[in-house]
N, C-alpha and C positions, 0 to 999 in steps of 0.2 A: 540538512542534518540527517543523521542516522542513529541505530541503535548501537550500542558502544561494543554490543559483541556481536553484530552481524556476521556474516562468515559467507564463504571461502574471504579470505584473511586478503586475500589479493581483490576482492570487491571493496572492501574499507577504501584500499588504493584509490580504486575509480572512481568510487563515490567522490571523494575528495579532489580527483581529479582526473577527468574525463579525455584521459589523450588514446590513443592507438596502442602504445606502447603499454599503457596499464588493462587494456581491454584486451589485449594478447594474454598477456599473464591471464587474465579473468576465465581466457577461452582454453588458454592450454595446460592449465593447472586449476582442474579444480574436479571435485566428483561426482558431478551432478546437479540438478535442480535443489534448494533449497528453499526453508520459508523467507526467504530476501533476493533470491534469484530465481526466474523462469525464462527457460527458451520455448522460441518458436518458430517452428519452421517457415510460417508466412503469417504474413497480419491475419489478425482473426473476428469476426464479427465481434462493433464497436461494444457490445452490451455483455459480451464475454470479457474483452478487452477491460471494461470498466471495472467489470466485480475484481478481476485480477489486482487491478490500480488500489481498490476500496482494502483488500487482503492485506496487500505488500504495506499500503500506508498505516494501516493499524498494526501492523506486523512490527515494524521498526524498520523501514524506508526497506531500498533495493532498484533490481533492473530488470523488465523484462526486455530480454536479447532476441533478437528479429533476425532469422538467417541461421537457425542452428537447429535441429532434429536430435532426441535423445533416444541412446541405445536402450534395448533391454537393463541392461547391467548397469545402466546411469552415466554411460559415458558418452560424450556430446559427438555429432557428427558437424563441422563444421565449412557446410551446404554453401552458406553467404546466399542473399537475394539475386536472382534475375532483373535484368529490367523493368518488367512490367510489373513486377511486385514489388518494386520502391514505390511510397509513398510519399507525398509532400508533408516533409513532417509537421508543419504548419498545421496540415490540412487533420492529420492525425489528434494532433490539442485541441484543434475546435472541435472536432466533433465528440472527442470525450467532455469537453467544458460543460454540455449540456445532459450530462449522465452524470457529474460527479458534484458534491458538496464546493464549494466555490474557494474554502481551505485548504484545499489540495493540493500539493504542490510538485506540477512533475515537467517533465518536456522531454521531446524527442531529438535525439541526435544521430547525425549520417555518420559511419566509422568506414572507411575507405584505405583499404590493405593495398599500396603496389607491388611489386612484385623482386622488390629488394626486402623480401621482408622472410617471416618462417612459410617451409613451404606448404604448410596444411592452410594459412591464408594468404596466397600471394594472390590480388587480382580481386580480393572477394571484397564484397561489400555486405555490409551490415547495419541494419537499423536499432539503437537503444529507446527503448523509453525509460528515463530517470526517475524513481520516485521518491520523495524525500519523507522524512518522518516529523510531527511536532506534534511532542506529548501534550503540547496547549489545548490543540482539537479533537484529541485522539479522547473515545472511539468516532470516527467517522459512520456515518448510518448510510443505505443507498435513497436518495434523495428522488425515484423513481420508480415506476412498476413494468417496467418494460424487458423482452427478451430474457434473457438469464438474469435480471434483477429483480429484484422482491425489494416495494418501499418498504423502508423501515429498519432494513436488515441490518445486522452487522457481522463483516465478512473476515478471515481470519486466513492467514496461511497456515497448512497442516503440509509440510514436506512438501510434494508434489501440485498438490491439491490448493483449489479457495475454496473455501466452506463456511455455515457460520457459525457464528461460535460459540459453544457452548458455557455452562456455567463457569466448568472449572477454565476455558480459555478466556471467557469476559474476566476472571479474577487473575490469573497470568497477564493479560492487557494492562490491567490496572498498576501491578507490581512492577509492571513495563514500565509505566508511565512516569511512576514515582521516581523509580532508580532512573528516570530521564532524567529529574530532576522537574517535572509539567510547572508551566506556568502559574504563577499566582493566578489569586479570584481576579485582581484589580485589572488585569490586562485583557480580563473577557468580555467580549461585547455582550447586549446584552440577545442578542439574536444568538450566540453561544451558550449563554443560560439554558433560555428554553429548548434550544436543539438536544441539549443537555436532560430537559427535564423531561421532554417529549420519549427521548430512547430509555429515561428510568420507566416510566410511567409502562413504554410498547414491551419493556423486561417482567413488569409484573405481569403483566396478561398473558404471559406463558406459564405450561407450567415448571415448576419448580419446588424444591424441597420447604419446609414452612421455615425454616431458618434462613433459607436465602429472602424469602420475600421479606420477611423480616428485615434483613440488614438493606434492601431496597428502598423500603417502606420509611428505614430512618436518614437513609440518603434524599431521596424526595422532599424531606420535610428539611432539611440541611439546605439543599438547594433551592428551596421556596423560600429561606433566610435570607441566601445569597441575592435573590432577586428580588427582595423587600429592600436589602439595601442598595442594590446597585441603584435603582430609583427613587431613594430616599423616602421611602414608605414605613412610617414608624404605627405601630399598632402597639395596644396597649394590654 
């Protein structure tokens, strides 16, 4: 799943269907990096890698593209991998499996251009990692403190950039969320409650304007509801 207005218009494509012919359009039509697509000239350490994943998936899904170098002016150079910089993309998911929330849902794919094809790819190879979106889980937190992650965080694409996010992008998330349509209370487990209540709880302890903690402060107590009932815990 995706966000319904992801963009470049030709990633909707792929997301939905992951062939060569849709990942040409992605490569040759389009203007840049955006907050749903990132390239990269070559794999790049897994804990960089991750916070990217953590961005795009609270962002509204995307790809990041492996094999591609962006101009000055945002226009892609389309390099394709060497041999030795393929990776097993197996090997790729597991080692992010243990940096990322276990909700995540993404996987890598080989794209492989012969040379009956356009000639800025003929020959070239290219690695995707897929990321999907569900407003069920969203926000995802980083579930570690290691390398470029900070536990606790919550990460955001901003254009080019993963950062994390601020007030007004945590309340864009959420409006994300809605207009996804996010899942009822009934389908959360209960390990998503408190992951839930854990990331309100690590948002007050920043600072923040007294109105926002305010509306945090009545979310907490909302969600303390939520988890009275999922365990059928009636108080009086």
């Amino acid at each position: 799943m995706f966000y319904s207005k992801i963009y470049p218009t030709s990633l909707k494509q792929f997301m939905l269907e992951p062939t060569n012919e849709h990942l040409k359009d992605v490569l040759l039509h389009n203007t840049g990096e955006t907050d749903f697509l990132d390239f990269k000239t070559k794999w790049i350490d897994m804990t960089k890698l991750a916070k990217h994943v953590l961005a795009i998936a609270n962002s509204g899904g995307g790809c990041i593209i492996v094999g591609v170098t962006q101009n000055d002016d945002c226009t892609p150079i389309l390099e394709g991998l060497q041999n030795k910089d393929i990776l097993d993309k197996a090997d790729v998911d597991n080692k992010l499996e243990h940096l990322l929330p276990k909700y995540i849902k993404y996987r890598t794919e080989d794209f492989i251009f012969t040379h009956r094809t356009h000639e800025k790819l003929q020959g070239k190879v290219f690695q995707v990692l897929i990321i999907e979106y569900d407003p069920k889980y969203v926000p995802f937190t980083s579930v570690v403190n290691q390398g470029e992650l900070k536990y606790g965080a919550i990460y955001i694409r901003q254009g080019t950039k993963s950062i994390e996010a601020s007030n007004e992008k945590l309340v864009e998330m959420i409006l994300r969320k809605v207009e996804s349509g996010g899942s009822s209370v009934t389908e959360f487990t209960l390990r998503d409650h408190l992951q839930q209540l854990d990331t309100l709880y690590e948002e007050v302890k920043q600072e923040h304007d007294s109105e926002y903690i305010a509306f945090l402060k009545e979310l907490i107590e909302e969600k303390k509801k939520s988890i009275r009932s999922y365990l059928q815990i009636h108080t009086q």
